[in-house]
C-alpha positions as CSV (number, residue, x, y, z in Angstrom):
1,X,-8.9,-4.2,-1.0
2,X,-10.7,-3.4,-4.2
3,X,-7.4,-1.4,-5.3
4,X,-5.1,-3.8,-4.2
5,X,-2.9,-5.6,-6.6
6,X,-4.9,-4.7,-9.9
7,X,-4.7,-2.6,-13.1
8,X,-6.3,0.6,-11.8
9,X,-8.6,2.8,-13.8
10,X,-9.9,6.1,-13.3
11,X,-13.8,4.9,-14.1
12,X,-13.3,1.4,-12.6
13,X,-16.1,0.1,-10.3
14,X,-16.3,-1.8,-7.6
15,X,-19.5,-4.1,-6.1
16,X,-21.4,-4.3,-3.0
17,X,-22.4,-7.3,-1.1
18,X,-25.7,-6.7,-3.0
19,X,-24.5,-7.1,-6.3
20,X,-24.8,-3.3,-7.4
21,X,-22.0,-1.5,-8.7
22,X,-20.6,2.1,-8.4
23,X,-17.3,3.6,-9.6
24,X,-14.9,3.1,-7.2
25,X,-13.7,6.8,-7.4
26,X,-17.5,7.8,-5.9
27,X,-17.5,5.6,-3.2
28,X,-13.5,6.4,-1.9
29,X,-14.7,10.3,-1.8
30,X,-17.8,10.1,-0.1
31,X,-15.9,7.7,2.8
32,X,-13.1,10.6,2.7
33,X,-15.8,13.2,2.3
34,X,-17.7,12.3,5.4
35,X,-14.3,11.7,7.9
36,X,-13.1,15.4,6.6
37,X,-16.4,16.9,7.4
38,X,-16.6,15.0,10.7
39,X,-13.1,16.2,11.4
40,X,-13.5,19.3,10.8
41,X,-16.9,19.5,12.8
42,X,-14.7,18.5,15.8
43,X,-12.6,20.8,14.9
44,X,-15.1,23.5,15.0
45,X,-16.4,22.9,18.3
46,X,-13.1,23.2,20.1
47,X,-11.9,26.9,17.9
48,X,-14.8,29.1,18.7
49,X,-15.0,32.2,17.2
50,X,-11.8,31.3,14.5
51,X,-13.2,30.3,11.2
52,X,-11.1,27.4,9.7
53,X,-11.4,25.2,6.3
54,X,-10.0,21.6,5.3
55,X,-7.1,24.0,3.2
56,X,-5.9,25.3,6.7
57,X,-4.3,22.1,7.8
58,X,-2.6,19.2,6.3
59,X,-4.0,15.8,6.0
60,X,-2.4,12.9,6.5
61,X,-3.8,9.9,4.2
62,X,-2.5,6.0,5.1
63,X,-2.0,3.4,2.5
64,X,-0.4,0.2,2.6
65,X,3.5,0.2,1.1
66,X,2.7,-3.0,-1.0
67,X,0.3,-0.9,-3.2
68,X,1.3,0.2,-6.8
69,X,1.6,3.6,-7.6
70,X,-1.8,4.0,-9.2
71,X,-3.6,3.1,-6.5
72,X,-1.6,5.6,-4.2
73,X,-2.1,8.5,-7.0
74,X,-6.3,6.7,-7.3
75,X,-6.6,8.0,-3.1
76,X,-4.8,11.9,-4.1
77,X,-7.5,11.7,-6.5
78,X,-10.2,11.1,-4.3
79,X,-9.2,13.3,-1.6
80,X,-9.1,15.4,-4.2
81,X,-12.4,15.3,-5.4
82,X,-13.5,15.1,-1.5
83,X,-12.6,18.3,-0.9
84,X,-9.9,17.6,1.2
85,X,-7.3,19.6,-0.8
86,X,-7.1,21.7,-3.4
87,X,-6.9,20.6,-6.7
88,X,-2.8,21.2,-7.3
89,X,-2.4,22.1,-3.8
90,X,-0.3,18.4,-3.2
91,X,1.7,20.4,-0.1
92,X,-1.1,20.2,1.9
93,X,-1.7,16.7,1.9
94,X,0.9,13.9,2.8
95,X,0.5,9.9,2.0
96,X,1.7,8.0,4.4
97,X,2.9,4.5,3.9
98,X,1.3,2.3,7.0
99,X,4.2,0.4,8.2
100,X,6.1,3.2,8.0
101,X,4.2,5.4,9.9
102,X,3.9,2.4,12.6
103,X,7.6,2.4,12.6
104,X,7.9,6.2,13.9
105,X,5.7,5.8,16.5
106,X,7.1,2.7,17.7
107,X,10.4,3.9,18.2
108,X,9.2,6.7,19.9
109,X,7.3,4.9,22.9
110,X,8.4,4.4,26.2
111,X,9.8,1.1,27.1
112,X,6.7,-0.1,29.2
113,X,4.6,0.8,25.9
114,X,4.8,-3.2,24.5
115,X,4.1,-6.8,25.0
116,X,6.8,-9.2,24.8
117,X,5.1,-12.4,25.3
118,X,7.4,-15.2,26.8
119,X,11.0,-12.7,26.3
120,X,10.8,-10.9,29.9
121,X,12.1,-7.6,28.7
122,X,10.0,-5.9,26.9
123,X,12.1,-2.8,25.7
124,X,12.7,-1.5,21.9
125,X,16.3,-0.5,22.2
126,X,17.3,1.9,19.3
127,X,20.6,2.5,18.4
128,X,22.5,3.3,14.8
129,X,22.6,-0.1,13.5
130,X,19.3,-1.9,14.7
131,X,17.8,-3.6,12.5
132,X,13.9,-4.5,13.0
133,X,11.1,-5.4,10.9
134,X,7.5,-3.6,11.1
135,X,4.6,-6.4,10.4
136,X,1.5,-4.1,10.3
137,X,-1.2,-6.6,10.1
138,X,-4.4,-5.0,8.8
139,X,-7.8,-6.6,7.9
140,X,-7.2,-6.4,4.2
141,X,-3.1,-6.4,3.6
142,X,-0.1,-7.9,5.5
143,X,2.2,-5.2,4.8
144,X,6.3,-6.0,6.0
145,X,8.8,-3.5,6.3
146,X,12.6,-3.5,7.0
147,X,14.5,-0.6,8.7
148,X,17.9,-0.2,9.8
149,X,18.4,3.1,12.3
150,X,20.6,5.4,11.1
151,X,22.5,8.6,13.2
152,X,20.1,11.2,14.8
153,X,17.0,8.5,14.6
154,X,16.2,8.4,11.6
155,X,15.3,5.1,9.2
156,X,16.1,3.6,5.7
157,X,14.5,0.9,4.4
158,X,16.4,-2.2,3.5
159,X,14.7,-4.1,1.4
160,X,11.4,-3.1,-0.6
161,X,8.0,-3.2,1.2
162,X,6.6,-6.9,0.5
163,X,3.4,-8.7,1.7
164,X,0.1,-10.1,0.6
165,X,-3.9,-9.8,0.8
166,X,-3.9,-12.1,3.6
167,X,-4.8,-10.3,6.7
168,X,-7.5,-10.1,9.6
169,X,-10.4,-10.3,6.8
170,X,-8.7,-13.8,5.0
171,X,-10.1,-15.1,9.0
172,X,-13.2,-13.4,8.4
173,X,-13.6,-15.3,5.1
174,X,-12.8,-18.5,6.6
175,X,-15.7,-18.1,9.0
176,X,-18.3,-16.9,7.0
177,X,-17.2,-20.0,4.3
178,X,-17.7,-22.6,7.5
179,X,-21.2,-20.9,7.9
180,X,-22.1,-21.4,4.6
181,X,-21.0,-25.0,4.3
182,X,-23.2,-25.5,7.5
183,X,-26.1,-23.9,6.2
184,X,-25.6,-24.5,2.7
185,X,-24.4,-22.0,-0.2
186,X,-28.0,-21.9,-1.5
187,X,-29.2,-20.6,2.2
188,X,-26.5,-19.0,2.8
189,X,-26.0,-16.9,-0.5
190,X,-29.6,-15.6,-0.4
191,X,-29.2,-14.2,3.5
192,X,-25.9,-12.7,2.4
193,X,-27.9,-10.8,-0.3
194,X,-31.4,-10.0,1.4
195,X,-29.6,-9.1,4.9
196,X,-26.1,-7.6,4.4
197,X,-26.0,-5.6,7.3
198,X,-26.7,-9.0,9.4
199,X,-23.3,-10.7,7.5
200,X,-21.8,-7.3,8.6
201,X,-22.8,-7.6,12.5
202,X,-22.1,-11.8,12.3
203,X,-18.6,-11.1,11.2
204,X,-18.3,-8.3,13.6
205,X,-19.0,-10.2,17.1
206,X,-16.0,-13.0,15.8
207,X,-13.9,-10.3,15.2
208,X,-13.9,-9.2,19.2
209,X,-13.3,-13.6,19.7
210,X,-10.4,-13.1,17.2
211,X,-8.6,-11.4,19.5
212,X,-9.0,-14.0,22.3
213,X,-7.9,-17.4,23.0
214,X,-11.2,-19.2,23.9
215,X,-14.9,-20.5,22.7
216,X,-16.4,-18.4,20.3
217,X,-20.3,-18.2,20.9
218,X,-22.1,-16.1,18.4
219,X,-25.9,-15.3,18.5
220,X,-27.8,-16.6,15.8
221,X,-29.9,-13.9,13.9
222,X,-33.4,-14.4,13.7
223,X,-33.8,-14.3,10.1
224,X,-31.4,-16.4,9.2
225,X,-32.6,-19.1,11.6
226,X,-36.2,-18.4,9.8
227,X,-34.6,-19.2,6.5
228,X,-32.5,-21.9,7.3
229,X,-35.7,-23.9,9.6
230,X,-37.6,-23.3,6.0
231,X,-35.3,-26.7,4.8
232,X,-34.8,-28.2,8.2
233,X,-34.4,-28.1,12.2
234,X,-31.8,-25.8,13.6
235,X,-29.7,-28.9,15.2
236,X,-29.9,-30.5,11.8
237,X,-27.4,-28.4,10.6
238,X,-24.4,-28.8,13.3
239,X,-25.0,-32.6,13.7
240,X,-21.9,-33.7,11.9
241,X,-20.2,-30.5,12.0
242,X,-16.7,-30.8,13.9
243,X,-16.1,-28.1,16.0
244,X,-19.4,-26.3,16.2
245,X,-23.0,-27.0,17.8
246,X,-26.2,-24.6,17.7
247,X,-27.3,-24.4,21.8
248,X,-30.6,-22.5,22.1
249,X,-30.2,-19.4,19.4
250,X,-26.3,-19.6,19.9
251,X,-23.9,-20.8,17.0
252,X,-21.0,-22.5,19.6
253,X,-17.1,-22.6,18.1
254,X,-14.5,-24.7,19.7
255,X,-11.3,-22.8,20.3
256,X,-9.6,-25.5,17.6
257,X,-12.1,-24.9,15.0
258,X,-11.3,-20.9,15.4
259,X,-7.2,-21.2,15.2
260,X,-8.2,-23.2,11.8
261,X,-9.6,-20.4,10.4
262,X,-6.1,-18.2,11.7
263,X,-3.8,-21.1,9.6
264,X,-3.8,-19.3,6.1
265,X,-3.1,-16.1,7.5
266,X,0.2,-17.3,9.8
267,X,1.5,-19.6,7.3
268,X,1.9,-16.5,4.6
269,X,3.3,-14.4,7.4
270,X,5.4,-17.1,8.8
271,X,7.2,-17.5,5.3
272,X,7.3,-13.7,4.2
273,X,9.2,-13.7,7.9
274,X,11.2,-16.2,6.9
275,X,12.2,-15.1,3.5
276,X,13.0,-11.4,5.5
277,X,15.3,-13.4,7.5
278,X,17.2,-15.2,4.9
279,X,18.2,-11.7,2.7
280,X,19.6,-10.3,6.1
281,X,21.5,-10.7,9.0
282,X,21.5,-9.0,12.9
283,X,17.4,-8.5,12.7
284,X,16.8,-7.6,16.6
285,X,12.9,-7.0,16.5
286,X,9.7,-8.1,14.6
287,X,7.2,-5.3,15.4
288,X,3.2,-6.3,15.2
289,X,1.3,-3.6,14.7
290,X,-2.4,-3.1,13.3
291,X,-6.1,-4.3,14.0
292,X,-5.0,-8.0,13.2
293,X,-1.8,-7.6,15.7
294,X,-4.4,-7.5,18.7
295,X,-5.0,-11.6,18.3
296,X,-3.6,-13.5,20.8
297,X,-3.8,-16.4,18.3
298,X,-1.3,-14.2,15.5
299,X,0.5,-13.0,18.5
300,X,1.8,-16.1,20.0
301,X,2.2,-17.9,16.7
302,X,4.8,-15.7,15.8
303,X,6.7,-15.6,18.9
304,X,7.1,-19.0,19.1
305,X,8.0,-19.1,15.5
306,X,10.9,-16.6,15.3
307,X,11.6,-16.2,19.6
308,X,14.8,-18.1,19.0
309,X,15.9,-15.6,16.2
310,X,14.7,-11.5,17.5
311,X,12.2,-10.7,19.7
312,X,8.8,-10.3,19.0
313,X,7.3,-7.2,20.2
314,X,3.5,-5.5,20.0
315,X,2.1,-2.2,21.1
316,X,-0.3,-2.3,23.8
317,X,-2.7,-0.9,21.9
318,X,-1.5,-1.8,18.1
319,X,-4.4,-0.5,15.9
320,X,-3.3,3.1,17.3
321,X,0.0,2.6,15.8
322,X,-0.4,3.4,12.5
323,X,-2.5,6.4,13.0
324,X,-0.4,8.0,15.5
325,X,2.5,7.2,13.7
326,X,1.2,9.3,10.7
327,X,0.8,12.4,12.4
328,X,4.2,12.2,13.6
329,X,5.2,11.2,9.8
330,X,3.2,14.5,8.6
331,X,4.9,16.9,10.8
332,X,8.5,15.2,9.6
333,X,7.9,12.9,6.5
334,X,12.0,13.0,5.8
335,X,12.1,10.8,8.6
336,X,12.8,7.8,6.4
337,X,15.4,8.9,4.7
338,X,16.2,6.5,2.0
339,X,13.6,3.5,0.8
340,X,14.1,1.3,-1.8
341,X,12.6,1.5,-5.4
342,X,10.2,-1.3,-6.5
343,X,10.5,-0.6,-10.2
344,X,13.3,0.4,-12.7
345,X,12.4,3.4,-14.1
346,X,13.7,5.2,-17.6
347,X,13.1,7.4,-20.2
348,X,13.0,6.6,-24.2
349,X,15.8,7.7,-26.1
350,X,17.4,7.5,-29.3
351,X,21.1,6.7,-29.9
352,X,23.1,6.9,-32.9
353,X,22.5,3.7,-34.8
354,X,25.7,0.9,-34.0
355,X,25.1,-2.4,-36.3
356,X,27.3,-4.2,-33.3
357,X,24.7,-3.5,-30.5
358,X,21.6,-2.3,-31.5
359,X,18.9,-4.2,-33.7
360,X,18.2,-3.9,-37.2
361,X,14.8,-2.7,-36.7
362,X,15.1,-0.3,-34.4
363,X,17.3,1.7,-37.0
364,X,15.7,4.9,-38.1
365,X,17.3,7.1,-40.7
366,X,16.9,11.1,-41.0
367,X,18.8,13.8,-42.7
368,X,21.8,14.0,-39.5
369,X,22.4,9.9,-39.9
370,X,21.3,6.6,-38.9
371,X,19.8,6.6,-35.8
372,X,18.3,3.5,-32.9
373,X,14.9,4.3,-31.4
374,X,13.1,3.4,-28.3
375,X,16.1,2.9,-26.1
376,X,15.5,2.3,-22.2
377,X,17.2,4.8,-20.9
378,X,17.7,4.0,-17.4
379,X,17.4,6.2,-14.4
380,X,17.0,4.4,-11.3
381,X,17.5,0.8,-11.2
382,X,14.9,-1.6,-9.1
383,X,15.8,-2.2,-5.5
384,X,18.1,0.5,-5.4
385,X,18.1,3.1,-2.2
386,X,16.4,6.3,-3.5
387,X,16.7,9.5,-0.6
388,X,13.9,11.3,0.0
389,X,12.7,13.9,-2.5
390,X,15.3,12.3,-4.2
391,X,15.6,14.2,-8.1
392,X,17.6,12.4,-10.4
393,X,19.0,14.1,-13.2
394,X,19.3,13.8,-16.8
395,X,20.0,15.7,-20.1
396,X,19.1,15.2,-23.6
397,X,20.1,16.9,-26.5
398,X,17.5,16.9,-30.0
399,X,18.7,14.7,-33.0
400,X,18.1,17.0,-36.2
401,X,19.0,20.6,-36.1
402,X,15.8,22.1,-36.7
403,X,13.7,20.6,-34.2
404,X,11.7,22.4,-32.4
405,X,10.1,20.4,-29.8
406,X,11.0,16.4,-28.1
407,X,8.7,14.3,-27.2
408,X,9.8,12.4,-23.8
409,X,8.1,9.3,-23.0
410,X,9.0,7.3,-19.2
411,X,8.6,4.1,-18.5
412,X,8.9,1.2,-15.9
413,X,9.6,-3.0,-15.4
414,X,10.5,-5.0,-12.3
415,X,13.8,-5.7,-15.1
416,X,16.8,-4.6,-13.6
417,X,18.6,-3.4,-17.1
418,X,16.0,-3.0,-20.4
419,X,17.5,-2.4,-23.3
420,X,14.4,-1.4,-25.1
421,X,11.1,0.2,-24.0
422,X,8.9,-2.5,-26.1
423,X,10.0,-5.3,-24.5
424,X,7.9,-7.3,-22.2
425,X,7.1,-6.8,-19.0
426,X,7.8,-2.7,-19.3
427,X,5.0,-0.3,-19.2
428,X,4.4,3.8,-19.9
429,X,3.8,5.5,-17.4
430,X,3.6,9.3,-19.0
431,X,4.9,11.8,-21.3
432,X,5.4,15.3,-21.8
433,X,6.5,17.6,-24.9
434,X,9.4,20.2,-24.4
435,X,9.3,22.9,-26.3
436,X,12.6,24.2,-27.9
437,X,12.0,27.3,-30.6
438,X,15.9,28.1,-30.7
439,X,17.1,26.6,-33.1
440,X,20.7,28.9,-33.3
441,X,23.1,25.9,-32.4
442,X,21.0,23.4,-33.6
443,X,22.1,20.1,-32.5
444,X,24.5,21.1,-29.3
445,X,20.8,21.9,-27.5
446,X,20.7,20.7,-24.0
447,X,17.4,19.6,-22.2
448,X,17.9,19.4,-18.4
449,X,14.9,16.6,-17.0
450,X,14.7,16.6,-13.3
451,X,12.8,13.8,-12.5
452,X,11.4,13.5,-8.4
453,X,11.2,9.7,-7.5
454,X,11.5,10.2,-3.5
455,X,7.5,10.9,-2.5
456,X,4.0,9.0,-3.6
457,X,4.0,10.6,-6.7
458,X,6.6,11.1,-9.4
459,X,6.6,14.8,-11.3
460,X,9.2,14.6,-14.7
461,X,10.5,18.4,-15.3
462,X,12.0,19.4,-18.6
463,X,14.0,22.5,-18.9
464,X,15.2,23.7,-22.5
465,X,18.4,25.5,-21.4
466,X,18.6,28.4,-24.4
467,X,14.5,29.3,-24.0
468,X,14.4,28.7,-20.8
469,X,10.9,26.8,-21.4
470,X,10.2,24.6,-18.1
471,X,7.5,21.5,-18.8
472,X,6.6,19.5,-15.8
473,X,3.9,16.5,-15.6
474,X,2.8,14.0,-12.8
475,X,3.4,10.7,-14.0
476,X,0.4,9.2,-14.1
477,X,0.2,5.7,-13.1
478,X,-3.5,5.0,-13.5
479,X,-5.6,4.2,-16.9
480,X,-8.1,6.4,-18.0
């Protein structure tokens, strides 16, 4: 959650419970580092006698669809550094977009492979046409995508991946902020720091009550009984607490108090649902799928909220689905054949200088005529359907005769039409110089820019057509 819905830098740094810091990039490769070494330990000991490394296979690395670009490009970077691939050697290594990947293994399962609370039938029909929504509910992100099957099985996305930072962990939250109004924040803040792995271990027995519908009884650990007895009996605490009592080293939750701390969580899903619902028609399904998706309590919340509308469906075993799905995503990632583009994207130009359109100080003069600078020059327009490995093509010619190289700067805004690439709201997101030495027929030049908008990244290609000279560049979306 640490790159989720920030400015993301390439030195940032993230805290611990403890307080220290580290740069975020360190602690993403060592976590990546130490499930491709375990990997390929297993690996190992089921290929005897055939020597294999991490380059002989390609990974498959999830990430929510509701993340920006630089965090995507942040995880290449780690796997990356964690030896995962090869520095340049992008082929082998395929980011997977989670409720995507949920959504081709879903429709893949037999029809006994999902709960249908209250609806009876329990099958995902799939034919050209159905329309369904893919809810995967993680710990950190509630991440919502809509796809409409096409001919031969395969999916476009309808509208652009939405969601929020509300998922399994916003329940967690709630339940460690009722402890610490029962202890206090002064008793509480000082376990948190001296006994981390204790808070870790707490929250980790409510999560298996989470996916229940019943009492929650949690053991109390010793030292945070010692601390808190420091100030006052054990029963002190609980005796006007509503909804929880202390019984003999147990901490005791009513089944009300618990669904409180769900209400946060359902009420952002309920009306990301809803909002879904209103943009489109003929929705047959809302899939639940993730860690989260295994609570009874987010289960049957939704059903009753949408059963008159689709039906809601769940894989029996939901956390699987994401993972599963991505190794059927890696073997075929055109799969999804179309999604839709969360940004408008362009490229600066300059135009010939027209007092009727174009301001006054944008006018720049050279020795060819007046000309307008830093014009958004548009190449895909937000929320439109881009295929994928989609290229989009361009060409630009230079504006004085003896030029021998262009400067080509891209840019992006949630604006759907720009007119200039200072204006608010529109960021740079890369650049790259094309060299142009032949100068023979000066300004009737042509430079061809291929730019690759359908995968994680984005790679800009510049072509000068009389040198041949080829420039290409990653976009790059994070900050040094």
């Amino acid at each position: 959650m640490s790159l989720y819905d920030k400015k993301i830098t390439k030195n940032m740094k993230i805290k611990a419970a403890s307080g220290k810091e580290m740069e975020a990039i360190k602690v993403f490769t060592e976590a990546l580092r130490f499930l491709k070494d375990d990997a390929m330990k297993t690996i190992g000991k089921n290929t005897e006698g055939v020597t294999l490394i991490a380059n002989d296979f390609t990974w498959v690395l999830t990430v929510p669809a509701i993340w920006d670009h630089s965090a995507k490009q942040f995880m290449r970077e780690a796997a990356v550094q964690a030896g995962i691939v090869a520095d340049g050697n992008g082929k082998n290594l395929v980011v997977a977009l989670e409720p995507e990947a949920a959504s081709v293994y879903c429709k893949k399962l037999p029809a006994d492979g999902f709960i249908a609370e209250k609806q009876g039938k329990n099958r995902f029909d799939l034919f050209p046409g159905t329309k369904y929504i893919v809810v995967d509910c993680g710990g950190g992100t509630i991440d919502i995508t809509v796809h409409e099957v096409l001919e031969h099985r395969v999916l476009r996305e309808l509208l652009k991946a939405s969601g929020n930072n509300l998922g399994g962990q916003t329940v967690d939250r709630k339940f460690k902020e009722f402890l610490r109004d029962i202890f206090s924040p002064e008793i509480w803040d000082e376990y948190e720091e001296k006994y981390p792995h204790e808070v870790t271990r707490i929250v980790n027995d409510f999560t298996l009550f989470k996916r229940n519908d019943d009492n929650v009884q949690i053991i109390c650990p010793l030292n945070l009984g010692t601390m808190a007895q420091k100030k006052q009996n054990m029963e002190e605490f609980f005796k006007n607490v509503h909804g929880a009592s202390y019984d003999e080293g147990s901490i005791n939750i009513s089944n009300e108090k618990r669904i409180s701390f769900f209400e946060e969580s359902l009420c952002s899903i309920t009306r990301l649902l809803r909002g879904i619902l209103s943009q489109l028609q003929n929705i047959e399904y809302i899939l639940l799928v993730g860690g989260f998706a295994e609570s009874q309590i987010l289960h049957k919340h939704i059903t009753d909220e949408f059963i008159d509308i689709c039906k809601v469906l769940c894989p029996l075993r939901p956390q699987e689905a994401i993972m599963k799905g991505a190794v059927e995503f890696g073997r075929n990632p055109g799969v999804v054949v179309s999604r839709k583009s969360a940004y408008t994207y362009g490229v600066s130009l300059l135009e010939w200088f027209d007092e009727s359109k174009h301001r006054a100080d944008k006018k720049y003069s050279n020795k060819e005529g007046d000309l307008c600078r830093d014009i958004f020059g548009k190449l895909v327009e937000i929320g439109e359907d881009i295929g994928w490995n989609e290229t989009r093509e361009h060409f630009i010619s230079p504006l004085e005769r003896d030029q021998t190289e262009i400067t080509l700067a891209f840019y992006r805004t949630k604006k759907r039409n720009p007119t200039y690439v200072d204006e608010p709201k529109v960021e740079k997101i890369g650049s790259l110089v094309v060299q142009s030495p032949d100068t023979t027929i000066g300004m009737d030049r042509v430079i061809d820019l291929d730019i690759r908008f359908g995968s994680t990244e984005m790679t800009a290609t510049a072509t000068d057509r009389e040198s041949g000279i080829v420039h290409t560049v990653d976009l790059d979306f994070m900050r040094n």
